[in-house]
C-alpha positions in Angstrom: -3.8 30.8 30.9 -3.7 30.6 34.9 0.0 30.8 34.8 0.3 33.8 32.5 -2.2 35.3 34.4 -0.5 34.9 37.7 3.0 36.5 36.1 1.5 39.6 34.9 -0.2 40.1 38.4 3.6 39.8 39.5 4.8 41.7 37.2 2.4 44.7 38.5 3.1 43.8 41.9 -1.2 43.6 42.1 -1.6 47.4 41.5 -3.5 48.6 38.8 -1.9 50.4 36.3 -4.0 53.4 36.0 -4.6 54.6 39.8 -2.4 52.2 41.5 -6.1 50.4 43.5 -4.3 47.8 45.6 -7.7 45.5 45.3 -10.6 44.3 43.0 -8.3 43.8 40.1 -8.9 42.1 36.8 -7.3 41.7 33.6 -7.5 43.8 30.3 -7.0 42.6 27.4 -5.5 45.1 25.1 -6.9 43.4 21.6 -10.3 42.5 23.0 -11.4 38.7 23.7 -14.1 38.2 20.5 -15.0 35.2 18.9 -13.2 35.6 15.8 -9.8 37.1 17.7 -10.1 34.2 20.0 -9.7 31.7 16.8 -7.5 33.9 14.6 -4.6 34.8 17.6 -5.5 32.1 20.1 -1.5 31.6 20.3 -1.0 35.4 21.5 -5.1 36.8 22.6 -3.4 35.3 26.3 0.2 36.3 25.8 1.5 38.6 28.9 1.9 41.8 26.2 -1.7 41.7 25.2 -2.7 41.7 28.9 -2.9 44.8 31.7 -3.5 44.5 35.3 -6.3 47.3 35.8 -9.6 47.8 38.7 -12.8 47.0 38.2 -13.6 50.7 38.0 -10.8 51.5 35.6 -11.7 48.7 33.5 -15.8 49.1 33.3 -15.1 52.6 33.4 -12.9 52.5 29.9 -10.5 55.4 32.5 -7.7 57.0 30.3 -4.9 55.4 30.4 -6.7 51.7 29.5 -4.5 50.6 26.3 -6.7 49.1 23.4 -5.4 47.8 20.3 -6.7 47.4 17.0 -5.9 44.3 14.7 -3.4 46.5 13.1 -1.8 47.6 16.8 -1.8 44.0 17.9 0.0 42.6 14.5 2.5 44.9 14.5 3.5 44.5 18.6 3.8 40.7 17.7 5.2 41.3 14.3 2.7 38.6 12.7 0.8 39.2 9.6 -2.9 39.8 10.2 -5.3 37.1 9.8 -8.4 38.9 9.6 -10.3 40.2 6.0 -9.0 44.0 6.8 -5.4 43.9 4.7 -3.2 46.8 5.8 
């Protein structure tokens, strides 16, 4: 987890991706940490394409321009089937 962390903060070059805030950054994650994603996509919840390099404000502000994903979103990206109850 450290590691992919550290490559998408290089790969940003530590600017957030919304309004370019050179400090106080954090990571999104684009399908959202829960319980049951954490145990159904543990192999990609971490993966550098789920992840965005955003502020704090951007981020606990949910600023436009802050991708989400649904199940459906996330599946597709990885081409994987989805492992949840909601078929497609």
């Amino acid at each position: 987890m450290r590691y992919v962390c550290f490559v998408v903060f290089m790969s940003f070059k530590k600017v957030c991706a919304i309004c370019g805030r050179k400090n106080s950054l954090t990571l999104h994650h684009k399908l959202p940490q829960t319980k049951l994603y954490k145990r159904l996509y543990a192999d990609f919840i971490h993966h550098e394409d789920n992840l965005q390099v955003v502020c704090i404000d951007c981020h606990l502000s949910k600023a436009r321009g802050l991708v989400v994903w649904s199940e459906k979103d996330f599946c597709s990206h990885f081409k994987i089937a989805p492992r949840g109850k909601i078929k497609y």
